[in-house]
C-alpha positions as CSV (number, residue, x, y, z in Angstrom):
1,X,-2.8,-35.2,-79.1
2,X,-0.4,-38.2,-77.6
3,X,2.4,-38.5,-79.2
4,X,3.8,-40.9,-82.4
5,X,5.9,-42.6,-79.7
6,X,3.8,-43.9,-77.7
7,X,5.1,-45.8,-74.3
8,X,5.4,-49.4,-73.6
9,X,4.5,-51.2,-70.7
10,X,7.9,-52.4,-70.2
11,X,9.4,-48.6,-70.0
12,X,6.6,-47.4,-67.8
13,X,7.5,-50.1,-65.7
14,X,11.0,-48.8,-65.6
15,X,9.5,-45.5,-65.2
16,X,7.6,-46.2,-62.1
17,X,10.3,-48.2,-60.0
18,X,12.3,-44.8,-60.9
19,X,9.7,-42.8,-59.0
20,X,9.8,-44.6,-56.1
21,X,13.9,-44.3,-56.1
22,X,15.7,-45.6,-52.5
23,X,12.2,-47.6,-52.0
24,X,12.8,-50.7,-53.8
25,X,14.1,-51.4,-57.1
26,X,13.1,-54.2,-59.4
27,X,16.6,-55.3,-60.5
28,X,15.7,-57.0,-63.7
29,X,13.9,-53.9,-64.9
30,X,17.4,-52.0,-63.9
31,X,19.6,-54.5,-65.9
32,X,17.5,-53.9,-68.4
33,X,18.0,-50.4,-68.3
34,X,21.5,-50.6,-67.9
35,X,21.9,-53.2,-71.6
36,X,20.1,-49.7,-73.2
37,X,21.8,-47.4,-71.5
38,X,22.8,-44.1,-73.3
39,X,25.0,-41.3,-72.4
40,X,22.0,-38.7,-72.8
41,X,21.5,-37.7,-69.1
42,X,17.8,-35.9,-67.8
43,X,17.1,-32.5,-66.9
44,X,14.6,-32.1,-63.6
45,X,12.6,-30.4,-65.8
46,X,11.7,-33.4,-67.6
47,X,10.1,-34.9,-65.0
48,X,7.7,-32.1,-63.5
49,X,4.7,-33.8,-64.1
50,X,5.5,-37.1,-62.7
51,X,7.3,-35.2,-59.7
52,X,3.9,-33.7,-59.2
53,X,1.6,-37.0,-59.2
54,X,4.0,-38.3,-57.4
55,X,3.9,-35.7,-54.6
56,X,-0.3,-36.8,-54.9
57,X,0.5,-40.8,-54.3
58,X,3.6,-40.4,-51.2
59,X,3.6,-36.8,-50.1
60,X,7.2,-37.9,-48.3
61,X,8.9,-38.5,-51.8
62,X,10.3,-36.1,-53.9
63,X,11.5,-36.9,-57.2
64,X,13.6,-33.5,-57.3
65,X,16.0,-34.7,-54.3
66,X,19.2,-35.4,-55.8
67,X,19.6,-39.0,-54.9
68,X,15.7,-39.9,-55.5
69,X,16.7,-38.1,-58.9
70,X,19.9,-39.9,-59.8
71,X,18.0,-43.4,-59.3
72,X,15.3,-43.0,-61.0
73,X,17.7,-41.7,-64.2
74,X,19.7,-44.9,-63.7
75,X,16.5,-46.8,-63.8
76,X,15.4,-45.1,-66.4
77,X,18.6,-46.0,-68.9
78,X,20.3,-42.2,-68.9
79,X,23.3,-41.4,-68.5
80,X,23.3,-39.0,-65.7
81,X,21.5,-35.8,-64.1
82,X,21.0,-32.0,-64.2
83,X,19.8,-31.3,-60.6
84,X,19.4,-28.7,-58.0
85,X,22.3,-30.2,-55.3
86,X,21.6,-27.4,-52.5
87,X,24.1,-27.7,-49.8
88,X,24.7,-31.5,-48.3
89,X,27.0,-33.1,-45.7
90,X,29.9,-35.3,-46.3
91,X,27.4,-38.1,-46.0
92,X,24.9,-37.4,-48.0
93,X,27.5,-36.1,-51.0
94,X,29.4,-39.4,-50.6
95,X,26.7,-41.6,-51.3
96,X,25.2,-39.9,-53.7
97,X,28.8,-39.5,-55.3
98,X,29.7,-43.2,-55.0
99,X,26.1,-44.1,-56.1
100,X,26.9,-42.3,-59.5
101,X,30.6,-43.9,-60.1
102,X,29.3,-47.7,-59.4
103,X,26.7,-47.0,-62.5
104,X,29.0,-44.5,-64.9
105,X,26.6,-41.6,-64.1
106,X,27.5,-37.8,-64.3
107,X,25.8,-35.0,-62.1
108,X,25.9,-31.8,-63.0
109,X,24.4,-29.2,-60.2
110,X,21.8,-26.5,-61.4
111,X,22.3,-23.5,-59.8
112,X,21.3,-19.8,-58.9
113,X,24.3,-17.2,-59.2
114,X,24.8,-14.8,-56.7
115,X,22.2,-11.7,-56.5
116,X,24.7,-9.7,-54.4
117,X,27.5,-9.8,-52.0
118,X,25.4,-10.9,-49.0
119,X,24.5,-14.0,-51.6
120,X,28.1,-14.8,-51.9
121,X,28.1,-17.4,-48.9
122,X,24.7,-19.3,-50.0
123,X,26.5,-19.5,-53.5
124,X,29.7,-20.8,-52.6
125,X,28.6,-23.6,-50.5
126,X,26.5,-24.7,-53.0
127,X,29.7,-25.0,-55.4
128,X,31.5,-26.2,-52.5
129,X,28.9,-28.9,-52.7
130,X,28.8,-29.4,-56.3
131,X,32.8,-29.6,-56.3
132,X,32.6,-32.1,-53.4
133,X,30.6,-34.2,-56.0
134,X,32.8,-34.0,-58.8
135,X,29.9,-32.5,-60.8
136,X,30.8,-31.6,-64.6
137,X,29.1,-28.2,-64.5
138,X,26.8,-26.0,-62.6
139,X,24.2,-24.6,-64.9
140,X,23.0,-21.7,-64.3
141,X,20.2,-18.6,-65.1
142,X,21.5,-14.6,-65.3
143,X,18.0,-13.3,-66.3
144,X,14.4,-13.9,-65.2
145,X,12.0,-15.4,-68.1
146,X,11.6,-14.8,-71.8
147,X,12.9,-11.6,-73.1
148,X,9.9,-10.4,-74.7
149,X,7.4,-10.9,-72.0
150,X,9.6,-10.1,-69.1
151,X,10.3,-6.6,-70.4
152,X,8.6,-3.2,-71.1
153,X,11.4,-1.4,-72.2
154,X,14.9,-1.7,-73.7
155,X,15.9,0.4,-70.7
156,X,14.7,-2.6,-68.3
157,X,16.1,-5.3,-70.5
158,X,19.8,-3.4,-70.0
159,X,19.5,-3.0,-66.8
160,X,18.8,-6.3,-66.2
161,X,21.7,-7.4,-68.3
162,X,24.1,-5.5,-66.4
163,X,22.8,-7.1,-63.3
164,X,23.3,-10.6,-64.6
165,X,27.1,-9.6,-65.8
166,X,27.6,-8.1,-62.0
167,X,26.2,-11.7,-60.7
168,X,29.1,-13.2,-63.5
169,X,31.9,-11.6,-61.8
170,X,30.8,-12.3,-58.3
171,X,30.5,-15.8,-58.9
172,X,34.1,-16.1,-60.9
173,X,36.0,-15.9,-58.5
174,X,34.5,-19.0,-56.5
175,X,34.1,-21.0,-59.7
176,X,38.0,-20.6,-60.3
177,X,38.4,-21.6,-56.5
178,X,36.7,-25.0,-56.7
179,X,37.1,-25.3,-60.1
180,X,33.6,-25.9,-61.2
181,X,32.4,-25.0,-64.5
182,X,29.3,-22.3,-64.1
183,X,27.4,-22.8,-67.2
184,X,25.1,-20.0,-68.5
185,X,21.9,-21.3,-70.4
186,X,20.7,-19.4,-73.6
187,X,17.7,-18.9,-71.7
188,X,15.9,-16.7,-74.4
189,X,17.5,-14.0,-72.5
190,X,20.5,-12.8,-75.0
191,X,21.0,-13.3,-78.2
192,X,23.9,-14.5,-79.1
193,X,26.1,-12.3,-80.3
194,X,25.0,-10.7,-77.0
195,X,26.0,-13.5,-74.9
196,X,29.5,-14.6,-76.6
197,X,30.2,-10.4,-76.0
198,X,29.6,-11.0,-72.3
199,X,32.0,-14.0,-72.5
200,X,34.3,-12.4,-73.5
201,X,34.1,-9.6,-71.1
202,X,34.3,-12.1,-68.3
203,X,37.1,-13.9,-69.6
204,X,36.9,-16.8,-67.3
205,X,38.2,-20.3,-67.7
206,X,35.1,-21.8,-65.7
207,X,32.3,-19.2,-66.8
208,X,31.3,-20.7,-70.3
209,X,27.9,-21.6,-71.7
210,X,24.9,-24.5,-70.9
211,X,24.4,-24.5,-75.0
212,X,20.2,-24.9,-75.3
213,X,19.8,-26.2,-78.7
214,X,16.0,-24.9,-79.1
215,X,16.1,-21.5,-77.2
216,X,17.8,-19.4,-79.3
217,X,15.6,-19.7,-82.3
218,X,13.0,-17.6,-80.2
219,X,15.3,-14.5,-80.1
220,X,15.2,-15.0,-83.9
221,X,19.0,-16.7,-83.9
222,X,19.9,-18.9,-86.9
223,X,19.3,-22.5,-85.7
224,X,22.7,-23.9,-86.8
225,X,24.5,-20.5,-86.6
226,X,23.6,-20.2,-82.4
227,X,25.0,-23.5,-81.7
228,X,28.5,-22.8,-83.5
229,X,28.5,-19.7,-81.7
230,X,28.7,-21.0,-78.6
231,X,30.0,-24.2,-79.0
232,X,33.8,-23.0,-78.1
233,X,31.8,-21.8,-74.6
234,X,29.7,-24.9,-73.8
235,X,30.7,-26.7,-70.6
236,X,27.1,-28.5,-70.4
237,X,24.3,-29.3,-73.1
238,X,20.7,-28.8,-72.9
239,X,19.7,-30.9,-76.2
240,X,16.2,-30.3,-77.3
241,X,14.2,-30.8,-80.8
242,X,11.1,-28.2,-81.3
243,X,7.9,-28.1,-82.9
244,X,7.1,-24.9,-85.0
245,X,4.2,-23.9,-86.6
246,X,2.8,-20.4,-87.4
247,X,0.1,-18.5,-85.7
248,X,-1.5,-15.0,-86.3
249,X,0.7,-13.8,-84.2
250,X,4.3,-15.4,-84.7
251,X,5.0,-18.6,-84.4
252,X,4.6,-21.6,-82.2
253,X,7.6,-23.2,-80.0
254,X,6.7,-27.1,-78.9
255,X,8.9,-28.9,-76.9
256,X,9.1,-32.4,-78.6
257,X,10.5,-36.0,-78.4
258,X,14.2,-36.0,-79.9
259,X,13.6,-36.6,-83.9
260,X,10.2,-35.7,-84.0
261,X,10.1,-31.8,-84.5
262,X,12.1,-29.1,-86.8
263,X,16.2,-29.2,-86.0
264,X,19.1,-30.8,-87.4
265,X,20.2,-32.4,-84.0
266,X,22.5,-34.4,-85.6
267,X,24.5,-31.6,-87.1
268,X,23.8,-29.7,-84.0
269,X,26.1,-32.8,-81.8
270,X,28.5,-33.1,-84.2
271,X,29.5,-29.4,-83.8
272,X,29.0,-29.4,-80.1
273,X,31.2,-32.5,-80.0
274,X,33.7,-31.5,-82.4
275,X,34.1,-28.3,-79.9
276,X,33.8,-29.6,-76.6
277,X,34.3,-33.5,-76.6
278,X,34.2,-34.4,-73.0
279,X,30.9,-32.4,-73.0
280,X,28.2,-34.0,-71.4
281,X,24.4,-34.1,-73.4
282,X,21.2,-34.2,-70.9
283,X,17.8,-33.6,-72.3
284,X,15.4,-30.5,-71.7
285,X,12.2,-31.6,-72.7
286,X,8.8,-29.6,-70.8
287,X,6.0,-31.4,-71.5
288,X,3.4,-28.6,-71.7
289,X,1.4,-26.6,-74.6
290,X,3.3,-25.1,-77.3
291,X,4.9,-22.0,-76.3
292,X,4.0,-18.5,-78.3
293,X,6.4,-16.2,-80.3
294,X,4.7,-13.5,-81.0
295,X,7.2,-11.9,-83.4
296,X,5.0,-10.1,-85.5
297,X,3.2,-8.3,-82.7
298,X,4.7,-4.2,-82.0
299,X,5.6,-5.8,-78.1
300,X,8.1,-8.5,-79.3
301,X,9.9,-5.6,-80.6
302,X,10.6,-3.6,-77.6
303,X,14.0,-4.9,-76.9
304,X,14.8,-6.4,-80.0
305,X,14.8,-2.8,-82.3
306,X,18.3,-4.1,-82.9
307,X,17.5,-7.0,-84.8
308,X,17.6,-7.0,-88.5
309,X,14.6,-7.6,-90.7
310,X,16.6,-10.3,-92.4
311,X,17.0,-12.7,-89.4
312,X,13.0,-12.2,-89.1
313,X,12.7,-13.0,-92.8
314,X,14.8,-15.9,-92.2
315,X,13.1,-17.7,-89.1
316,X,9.5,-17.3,-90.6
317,X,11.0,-19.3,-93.4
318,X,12.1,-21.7,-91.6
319,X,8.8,-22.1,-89.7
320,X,7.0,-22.5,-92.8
321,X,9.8,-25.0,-93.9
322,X,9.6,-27.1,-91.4
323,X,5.2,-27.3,-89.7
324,X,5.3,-29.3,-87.0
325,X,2.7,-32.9,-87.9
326,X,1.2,-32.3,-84.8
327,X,1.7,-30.3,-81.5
328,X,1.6,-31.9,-78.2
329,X,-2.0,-29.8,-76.0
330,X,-0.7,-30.8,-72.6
331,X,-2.6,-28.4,-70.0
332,X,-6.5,-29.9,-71.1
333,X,-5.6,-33.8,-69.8
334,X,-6.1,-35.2,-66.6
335,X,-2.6,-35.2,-64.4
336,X,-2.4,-39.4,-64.7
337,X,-2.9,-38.7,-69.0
338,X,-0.1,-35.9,-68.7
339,X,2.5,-37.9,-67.0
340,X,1.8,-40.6,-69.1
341,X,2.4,-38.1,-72.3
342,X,5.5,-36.9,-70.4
343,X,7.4,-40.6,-69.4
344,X,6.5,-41.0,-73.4
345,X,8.3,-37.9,-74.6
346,X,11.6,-39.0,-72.2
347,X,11.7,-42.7,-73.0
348,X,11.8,-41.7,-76.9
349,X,14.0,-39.3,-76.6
350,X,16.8,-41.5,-74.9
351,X,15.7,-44.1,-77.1
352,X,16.7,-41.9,-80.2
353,X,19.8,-40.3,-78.6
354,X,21.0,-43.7,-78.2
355,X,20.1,-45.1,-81.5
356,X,20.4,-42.3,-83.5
357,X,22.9,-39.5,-82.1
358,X,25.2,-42.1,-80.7
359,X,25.2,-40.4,-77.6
């Protein structure tokens, strides 16, 4: 189903002189851009599909590198990036830097922490990089996929956790040395309780929290609740709005336009803002099929035999409180219908940021 939203020719337009960033740009369309700019800056994850065609049309051009990335975001009317830097030279990080002061853009670097000591040199010259670029954060990942389909056992699920605190206290030390914030994503990994615990263990002024405003509420978290939690931690914002529904099984997790699904996303920036006001907001929004919970089924529970019965109780509520009007079936269109679906779900969402979060 294509979404209420749907895109105008004008914002495709936009849309498409952003793919083919450093190219040519149509400067109208950019000043256009620029008069409805918002603050709201894009994830690369936003943009996998059109990444994809893209790769199809001009094998040569990738969306994903950092300057391609940063243009096509300008174009676009956002207010910055979440990207994978990599390592650069002083060339390429001064252009890319001066590129991103001329048009009031922030970068922030996305990250992977270090695995073990051999890692330590590939991880610091990526933060040497992201430092060089004055980037806001580096987010960043300390376990591998969703809790309850990565694990077998609540053995493996602490093992694992105690590998992603070792990679935290590697990666301090650097952080504190070039002073970039490393921002840990709620990445359906920890709950919370869990993860402001390992925060605390840390205790480092530049190891705090990429706050993900949808993630949580599939470890069972109170929606409201997680983000006042770690609010005090957040050094970067992943703001997302999801569709739920119920299933057999669980529940169902859609990524959706900003506005259109189940949160209070204003409530959710005015505590993240009240907390951390210089802050920066860039959307995480995966245009794909809904994504399954399946709370209700004996695996779910394998590391989770911690959690009350009352914060089950609690989210199915919700889910039944708030049914999604419709959930976006991504995977059976045709790749030109899905990126279509996809530069949809962006342009709304920085539409609504800007018009109705006042970001």
């Amino acid at each position: 189903m294509m979404p209420e939203s749907r895109i105008d020719r004008r914002t495709m337009l936009i849309g498409l002189t952003g793919v083919a960033a450093g190219l040519a740009t149509d400067a109208s369309i950019a000043d256009e851009a620029a008069v409805h700019r918002t603050g709201l800056g894009l994830v690369i994850y936003d943009c996998v599909l059109r990444r994809k065609w893209l790769l199809k049309q001009k094998p040569r051009v990738d969306l994903f590198e950092p300057f391609t990335f940063l243009q096509h975001c300008n174009n676009l009317g956002a207010g910055g990036m979440q990207a994978a830097l990599g390592v650069m030279d002083k060339e390429r990080i001064g252009r890319l830097r001066d590129f991103a002061e001329r048009n009031t853009l922030f970068i922030e670097a996305i990250v992977k922490p270090p695995v073990d000591d051999a890692d330590l040199a590939r991880f610091e010259s990526e933060i040497r990089t992201a430092a060089e670029m004055n980037a806001q954060a580096a987010r960043t990942v300390i376990m591998p996929g969703r809790r309850y389909e990565q694990f077998q056992s609540m053995a493996d699920f602490r093992e694992s956790v105690e590998r992603g605190r070792r990679m935290l206290e590697r990666a301090a030390p650097i952080v504190e040395k070039h002073r970039v914030p490393l921002a840990v994503e709620n990445h359906k990994d920890q709950r919370v309780d869990q993860r402001v615990a390992l925060f605390k263990k840390i205790d480092s002024e530049f190891i705090g929290a990429c706050v993900d405003t949808g993630n949580s509420f599939a470890l069972l978290d109170d929606p409201l609740g997680a983000i006042e939690a770690l609010a005090p931690y957040a050094f970067s914002i992943h703001l997302k709005d999801q569709a739920l529904r119920s299933y057999e099984d669980g529940f169902l997790l859609g990524d959706i336009p900003l506005g259109q699904g189940s949160f209070d996303l204003k409530r959710m920036v005015a505590i993240l803002k009240k907390a951390k006001p210089k802050s920066r907001f860039a959307l995480e929004l995966i245009t794909r099929d809904p994504l399954k919970v399946p709370c209700l089924l004996p695996t779910y529970w394998r590391t989770m035999s911690n959690v009350a019965g009352s914060d089950l109780a609690r989210t199915l509520r919700f889910v039944r409180q708030h049914p999604a009007t419709h959930l976006q079936q991504v995977s059976s269109l045709p790749l030109d219908k899905q990126v279509e679906l996809e530069d949809a779900n962006v342009a709304a969402s920085l539409r609504y940021a800007r018009e109705e979060l006042g970001l």
